[in-house]
Biopython code that builds the backbone (N, CA, C, O; Angstrom):
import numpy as np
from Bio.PDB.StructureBuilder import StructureBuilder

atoms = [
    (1, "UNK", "N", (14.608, -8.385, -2.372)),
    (1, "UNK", "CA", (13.190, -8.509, -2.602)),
    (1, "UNK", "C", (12.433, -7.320, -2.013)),
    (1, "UNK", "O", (11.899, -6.568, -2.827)),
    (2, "UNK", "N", (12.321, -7.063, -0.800)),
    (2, "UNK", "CA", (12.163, -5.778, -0.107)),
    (2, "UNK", "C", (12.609, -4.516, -0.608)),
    (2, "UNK", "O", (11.747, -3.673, -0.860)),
    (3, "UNK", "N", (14.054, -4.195, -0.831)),
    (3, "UNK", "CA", (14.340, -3.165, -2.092)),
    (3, "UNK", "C", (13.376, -3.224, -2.806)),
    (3, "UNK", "O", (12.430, -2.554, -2.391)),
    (4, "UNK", "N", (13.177, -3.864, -3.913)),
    (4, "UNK", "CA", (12.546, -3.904, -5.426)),
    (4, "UNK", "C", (10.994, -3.014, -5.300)),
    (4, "UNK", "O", (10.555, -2.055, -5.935)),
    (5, "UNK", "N", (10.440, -3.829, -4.178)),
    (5, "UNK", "CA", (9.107, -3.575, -3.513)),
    (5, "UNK", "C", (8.459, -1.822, -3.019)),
    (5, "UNK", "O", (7.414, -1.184, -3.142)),
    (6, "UNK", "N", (10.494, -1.532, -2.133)),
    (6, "UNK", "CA", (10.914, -0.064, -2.010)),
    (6, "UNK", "C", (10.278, 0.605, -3.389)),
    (6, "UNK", "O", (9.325, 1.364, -3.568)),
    (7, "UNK", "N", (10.964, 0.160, -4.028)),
    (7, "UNK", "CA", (11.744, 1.159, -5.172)),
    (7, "UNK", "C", (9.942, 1.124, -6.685)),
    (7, "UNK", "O", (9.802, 1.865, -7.659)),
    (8, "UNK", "N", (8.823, -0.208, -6.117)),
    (8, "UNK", "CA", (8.119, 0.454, -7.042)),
    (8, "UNK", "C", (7.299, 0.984, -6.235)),
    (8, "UNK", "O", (6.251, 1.306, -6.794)),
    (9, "UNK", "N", (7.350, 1.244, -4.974)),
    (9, "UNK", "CA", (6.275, 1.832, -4.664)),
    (9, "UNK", "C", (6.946, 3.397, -4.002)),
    (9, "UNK", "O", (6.260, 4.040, -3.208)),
    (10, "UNK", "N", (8.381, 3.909, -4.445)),
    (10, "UNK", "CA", (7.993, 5.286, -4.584)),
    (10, "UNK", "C", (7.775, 5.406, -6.050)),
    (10, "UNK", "O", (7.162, 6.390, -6.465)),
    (11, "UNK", "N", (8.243, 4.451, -6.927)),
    (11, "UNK", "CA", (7.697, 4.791, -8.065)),
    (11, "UNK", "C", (6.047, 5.534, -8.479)),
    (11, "UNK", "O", (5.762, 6.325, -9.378)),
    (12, "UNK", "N", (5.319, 5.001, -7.587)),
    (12, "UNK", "CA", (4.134, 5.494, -7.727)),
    (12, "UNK", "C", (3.435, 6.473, -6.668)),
    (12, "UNK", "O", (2.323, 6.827, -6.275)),
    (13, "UNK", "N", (4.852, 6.690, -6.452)),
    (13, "UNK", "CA", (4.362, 8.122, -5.082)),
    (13, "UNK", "C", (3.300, 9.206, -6.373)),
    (13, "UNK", "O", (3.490, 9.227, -7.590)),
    (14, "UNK", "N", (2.556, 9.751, -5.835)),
    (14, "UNK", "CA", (1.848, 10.290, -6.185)),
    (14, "UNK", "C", (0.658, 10.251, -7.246)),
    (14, "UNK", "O", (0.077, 11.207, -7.760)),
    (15, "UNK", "N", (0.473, 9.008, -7.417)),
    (15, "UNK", "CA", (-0.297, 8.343, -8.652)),
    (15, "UNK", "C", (-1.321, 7.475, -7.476)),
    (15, "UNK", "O", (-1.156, 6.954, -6.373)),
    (16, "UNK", "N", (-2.638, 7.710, -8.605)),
    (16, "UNK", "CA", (-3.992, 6.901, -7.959)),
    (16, "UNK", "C", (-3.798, 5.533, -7.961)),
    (16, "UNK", "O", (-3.364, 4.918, -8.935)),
    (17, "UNK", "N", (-4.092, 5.053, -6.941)),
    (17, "UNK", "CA", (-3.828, 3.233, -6.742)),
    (17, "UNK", "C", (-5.290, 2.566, -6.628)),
    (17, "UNK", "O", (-6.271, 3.306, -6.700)),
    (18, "UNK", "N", (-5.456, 1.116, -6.442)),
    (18, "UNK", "CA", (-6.176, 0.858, -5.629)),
    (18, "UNK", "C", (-5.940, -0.270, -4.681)),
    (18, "UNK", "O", (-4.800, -0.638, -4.966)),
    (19, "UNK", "N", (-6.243, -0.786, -4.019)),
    (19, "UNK", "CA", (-5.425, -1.473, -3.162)),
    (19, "UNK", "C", (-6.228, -2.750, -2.474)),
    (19, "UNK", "O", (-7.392, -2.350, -2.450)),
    (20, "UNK", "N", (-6.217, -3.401, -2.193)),
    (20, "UNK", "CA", (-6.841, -4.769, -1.647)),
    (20, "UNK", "C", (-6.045, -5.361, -0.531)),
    (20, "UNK", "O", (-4.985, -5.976, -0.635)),
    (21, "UNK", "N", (-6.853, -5.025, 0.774)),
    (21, "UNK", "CA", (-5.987, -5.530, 2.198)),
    (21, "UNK", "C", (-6.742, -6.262, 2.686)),
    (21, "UNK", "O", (-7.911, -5.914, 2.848)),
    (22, "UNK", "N", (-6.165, -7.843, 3.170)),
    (22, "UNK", "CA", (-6.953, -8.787, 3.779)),
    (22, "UNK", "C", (-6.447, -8.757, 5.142)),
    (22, "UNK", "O", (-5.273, -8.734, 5.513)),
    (23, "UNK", "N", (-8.023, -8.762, 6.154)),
    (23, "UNK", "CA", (-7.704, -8.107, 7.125)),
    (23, "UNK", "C", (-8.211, -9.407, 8.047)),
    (23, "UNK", "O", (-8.646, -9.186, 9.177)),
    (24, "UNK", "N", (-8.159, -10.387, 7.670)),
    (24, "UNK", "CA", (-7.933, -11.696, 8.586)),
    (24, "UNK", "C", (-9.847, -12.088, 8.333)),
    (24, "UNK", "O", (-10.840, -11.419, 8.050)),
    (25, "UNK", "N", (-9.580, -13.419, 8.607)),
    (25, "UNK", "CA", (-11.001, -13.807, 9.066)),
    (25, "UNK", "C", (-11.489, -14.415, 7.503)),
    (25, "UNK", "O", (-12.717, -14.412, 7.585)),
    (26, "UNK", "N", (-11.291, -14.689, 6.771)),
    (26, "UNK", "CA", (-11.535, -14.219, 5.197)),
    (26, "UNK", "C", (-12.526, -12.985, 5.446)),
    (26, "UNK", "O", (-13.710, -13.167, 5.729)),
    (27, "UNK", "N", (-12.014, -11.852, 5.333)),
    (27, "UNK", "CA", (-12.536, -10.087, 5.266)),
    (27, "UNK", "C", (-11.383, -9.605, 4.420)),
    (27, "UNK", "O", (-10.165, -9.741, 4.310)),
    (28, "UNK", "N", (-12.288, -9.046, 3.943)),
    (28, "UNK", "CA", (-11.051, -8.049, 3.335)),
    (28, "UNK", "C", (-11.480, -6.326, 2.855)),
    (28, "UNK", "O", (-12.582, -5.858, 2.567)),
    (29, "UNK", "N", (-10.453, -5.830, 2.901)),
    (29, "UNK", "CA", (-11.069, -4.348, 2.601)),
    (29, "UNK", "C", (-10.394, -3.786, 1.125)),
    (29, "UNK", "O", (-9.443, -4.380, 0.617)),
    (30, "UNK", "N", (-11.015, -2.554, 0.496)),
    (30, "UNK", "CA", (-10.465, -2.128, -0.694)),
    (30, "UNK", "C", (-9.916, -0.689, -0.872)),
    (30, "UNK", "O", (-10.556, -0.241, -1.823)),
    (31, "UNK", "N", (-9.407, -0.129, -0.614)),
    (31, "UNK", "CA", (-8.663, 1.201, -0.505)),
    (31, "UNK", "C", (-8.310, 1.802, -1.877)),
    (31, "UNK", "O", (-7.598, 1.252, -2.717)),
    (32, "UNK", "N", (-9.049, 3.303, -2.025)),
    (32, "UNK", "CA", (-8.499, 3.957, -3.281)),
    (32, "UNK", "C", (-7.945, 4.926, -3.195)),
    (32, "UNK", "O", (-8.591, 5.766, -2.568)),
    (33, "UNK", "N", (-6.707, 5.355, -3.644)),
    (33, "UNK", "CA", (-6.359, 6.490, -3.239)),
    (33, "UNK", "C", (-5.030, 6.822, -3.921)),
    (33, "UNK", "O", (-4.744, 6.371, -5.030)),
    (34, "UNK", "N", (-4.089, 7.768, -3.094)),
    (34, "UNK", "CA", (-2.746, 7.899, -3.906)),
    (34, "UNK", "C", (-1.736, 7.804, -2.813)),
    (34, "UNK", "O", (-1.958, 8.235, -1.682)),
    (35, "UNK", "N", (-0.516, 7.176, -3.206)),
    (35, "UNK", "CA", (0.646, 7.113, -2.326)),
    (35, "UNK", "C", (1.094, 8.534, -1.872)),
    (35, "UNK", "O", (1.541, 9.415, -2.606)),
    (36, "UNK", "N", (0.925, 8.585, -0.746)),
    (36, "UNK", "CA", (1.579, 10.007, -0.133)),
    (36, "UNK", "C", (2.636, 10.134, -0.061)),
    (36, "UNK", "O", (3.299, 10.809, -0.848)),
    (37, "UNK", "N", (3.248, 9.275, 1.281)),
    (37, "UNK", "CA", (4.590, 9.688, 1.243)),
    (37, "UNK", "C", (5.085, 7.657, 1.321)),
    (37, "UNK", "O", (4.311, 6.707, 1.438)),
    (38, "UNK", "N", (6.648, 7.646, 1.196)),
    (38, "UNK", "CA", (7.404, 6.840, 1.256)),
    (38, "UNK", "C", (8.753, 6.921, 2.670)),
    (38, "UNK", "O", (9.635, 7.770, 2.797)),
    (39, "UNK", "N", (8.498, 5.869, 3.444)),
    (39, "UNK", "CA", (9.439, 6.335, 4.692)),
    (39, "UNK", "C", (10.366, 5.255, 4.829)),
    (39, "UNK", "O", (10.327, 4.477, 3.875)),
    (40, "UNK", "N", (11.183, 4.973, 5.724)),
    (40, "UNK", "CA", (12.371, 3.741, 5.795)),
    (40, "UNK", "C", (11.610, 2.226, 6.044)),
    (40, "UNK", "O", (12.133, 1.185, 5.645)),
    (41, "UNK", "N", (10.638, 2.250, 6.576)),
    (41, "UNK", "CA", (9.746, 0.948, 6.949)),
    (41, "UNK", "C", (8.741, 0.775, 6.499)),
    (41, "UNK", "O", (8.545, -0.328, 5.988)),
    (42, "UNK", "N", (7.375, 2.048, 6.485)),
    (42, "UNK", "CA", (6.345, 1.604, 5.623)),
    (42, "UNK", "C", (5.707, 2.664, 4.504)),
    (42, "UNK", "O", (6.670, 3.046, 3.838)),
    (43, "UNK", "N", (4.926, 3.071, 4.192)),
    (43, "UNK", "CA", (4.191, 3.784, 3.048)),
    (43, "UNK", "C", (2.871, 4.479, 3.434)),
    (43, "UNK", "O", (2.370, 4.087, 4.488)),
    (44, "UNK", "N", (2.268, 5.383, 2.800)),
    (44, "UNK", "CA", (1.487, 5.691, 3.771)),
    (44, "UNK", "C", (0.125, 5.828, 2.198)),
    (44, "UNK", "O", (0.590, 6.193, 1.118)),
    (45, "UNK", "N", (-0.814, 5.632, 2.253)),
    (45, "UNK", "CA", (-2.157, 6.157, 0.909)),
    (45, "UNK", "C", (-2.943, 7.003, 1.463)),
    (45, "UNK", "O", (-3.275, 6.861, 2.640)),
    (46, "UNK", "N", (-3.368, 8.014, 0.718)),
    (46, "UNK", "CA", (-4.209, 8.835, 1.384)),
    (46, "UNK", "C", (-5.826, 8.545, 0.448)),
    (46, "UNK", "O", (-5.887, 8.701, -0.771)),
    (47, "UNK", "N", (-6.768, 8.205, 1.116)),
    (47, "UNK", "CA", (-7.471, 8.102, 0.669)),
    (47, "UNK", "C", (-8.742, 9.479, 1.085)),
    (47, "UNK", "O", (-8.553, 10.080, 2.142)),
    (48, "UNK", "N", (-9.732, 9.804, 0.370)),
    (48, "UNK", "CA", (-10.791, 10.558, 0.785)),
    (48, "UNK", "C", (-10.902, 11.098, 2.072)),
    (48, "UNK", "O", (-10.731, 12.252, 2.463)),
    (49, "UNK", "N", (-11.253, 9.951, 2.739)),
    (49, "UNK", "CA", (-11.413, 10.557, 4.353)),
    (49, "UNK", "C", (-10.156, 10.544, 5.146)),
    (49, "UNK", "O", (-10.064, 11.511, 5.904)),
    (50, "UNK", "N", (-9.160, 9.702, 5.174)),
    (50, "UNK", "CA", (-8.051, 9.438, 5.966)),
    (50, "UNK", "C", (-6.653, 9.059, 5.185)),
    (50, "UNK", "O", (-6.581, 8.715, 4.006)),
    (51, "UNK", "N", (-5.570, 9.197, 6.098)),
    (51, "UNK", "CA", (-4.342, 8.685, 5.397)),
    (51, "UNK", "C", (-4.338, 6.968, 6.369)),
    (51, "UNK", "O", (-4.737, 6.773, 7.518)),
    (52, "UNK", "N", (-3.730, 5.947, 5.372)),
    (52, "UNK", "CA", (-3.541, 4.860, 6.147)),
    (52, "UNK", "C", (-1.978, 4.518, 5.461)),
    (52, "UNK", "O", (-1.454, 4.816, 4.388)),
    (53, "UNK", "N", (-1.570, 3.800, 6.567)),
    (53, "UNK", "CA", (0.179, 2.769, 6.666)),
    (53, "UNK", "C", (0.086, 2.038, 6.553)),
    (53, "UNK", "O", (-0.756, 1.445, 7.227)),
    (54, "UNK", "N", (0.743, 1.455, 5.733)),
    (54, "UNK", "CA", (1.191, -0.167, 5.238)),
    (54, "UNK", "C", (2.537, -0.320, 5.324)),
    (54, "UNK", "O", (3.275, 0.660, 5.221)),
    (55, "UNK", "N", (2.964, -1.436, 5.501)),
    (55, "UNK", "CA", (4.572, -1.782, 5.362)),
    (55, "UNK", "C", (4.637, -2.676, 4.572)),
    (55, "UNK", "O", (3.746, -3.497, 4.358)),
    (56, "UNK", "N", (6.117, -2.597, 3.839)),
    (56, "UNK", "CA", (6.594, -3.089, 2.659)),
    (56, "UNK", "C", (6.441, -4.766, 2.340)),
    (56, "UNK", "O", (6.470, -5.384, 1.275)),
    (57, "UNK", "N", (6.289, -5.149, 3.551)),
    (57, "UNK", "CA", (6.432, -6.924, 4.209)),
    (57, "UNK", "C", (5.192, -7.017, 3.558)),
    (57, "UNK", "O", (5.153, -7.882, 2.683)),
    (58, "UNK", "N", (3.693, -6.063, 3.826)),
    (58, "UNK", "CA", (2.548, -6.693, 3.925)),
    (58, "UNK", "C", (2.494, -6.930, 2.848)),
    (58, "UNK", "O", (1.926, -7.999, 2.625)),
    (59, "UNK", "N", (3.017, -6.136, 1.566)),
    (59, "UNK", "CA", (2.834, -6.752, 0.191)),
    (59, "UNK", "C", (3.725, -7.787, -0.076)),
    (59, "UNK", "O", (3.536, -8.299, -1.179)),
    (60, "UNK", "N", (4.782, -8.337, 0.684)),
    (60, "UNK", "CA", (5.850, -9.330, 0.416)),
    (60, "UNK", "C", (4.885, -10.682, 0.393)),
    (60, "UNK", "O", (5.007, -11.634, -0.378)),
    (61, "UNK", "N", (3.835, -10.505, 1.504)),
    (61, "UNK", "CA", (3.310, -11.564, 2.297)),
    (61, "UNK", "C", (1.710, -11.810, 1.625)),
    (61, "UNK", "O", (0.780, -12.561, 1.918)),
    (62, "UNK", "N", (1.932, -10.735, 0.550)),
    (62, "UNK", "CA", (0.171, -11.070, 0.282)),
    (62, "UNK", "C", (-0.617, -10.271, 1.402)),
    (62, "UNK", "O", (-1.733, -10.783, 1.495)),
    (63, "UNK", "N", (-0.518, -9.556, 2.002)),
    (63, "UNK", "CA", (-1.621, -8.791, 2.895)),
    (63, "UNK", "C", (-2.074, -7.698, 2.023)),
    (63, "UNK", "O", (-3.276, -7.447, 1.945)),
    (64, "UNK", "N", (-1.139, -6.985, 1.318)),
    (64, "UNK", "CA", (-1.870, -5.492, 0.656)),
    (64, "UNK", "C", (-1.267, -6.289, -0.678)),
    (64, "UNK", "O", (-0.226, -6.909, -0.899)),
    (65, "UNK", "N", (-2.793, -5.862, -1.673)),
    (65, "UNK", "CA", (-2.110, -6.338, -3.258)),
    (65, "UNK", "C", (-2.717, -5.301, -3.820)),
    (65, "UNK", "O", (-3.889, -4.955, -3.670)),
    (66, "UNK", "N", (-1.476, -4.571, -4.798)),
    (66, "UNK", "CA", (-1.940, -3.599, -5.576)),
    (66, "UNK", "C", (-2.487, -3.399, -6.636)),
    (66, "UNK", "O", (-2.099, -4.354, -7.310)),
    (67, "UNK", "N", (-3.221, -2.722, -7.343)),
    (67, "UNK", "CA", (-3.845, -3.073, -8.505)),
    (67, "UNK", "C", (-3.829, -1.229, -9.326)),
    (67, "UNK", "O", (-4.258, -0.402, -8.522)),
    (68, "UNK", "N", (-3.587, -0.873, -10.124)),
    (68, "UNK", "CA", (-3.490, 0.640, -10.454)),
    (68, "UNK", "C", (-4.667, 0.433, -10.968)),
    (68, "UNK", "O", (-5.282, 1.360, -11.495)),
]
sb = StructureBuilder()
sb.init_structure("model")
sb.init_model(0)
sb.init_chain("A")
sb.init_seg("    ")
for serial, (resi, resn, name, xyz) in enumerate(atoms, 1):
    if name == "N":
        sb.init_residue(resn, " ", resi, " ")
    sb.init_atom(name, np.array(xyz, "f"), 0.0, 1.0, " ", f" {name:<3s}", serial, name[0])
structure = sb.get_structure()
């Protein structure tokens, strides 16, 4: 399950995403940007102002949901 998860998200190394992270509390935030890099544990998006990390779990778990 984790593989699969791997494997589409270098698929979209370098392609514009957008992204939806619930950040507890019912809050949530929306991130646009493009997959930078791909590492052994998590992923990284670079958006406008900053690069941010996610790990592969948080989309297992429903924390980051992707949307192109």
């Amino acid at each position: 399950m984790l593989t699969d998860i791997k494997n589409k998200i270098n698929a979209l190394k370098g392609k514009k995403i957008k992204i939806l992270v619930d950040v507890g509390r019912n809050k949530s935030e929306v991130y646009e940007g493009e997959v930078l890099n791909t590492y052994k544990n998590i992923w990284t998006l670079k958006t406008l102002t900053d690069v941010k990390s996610f790990g592969y779990a948080d989309i297992l778990i429903n924390t980051v949901v992707i949307s192109s």
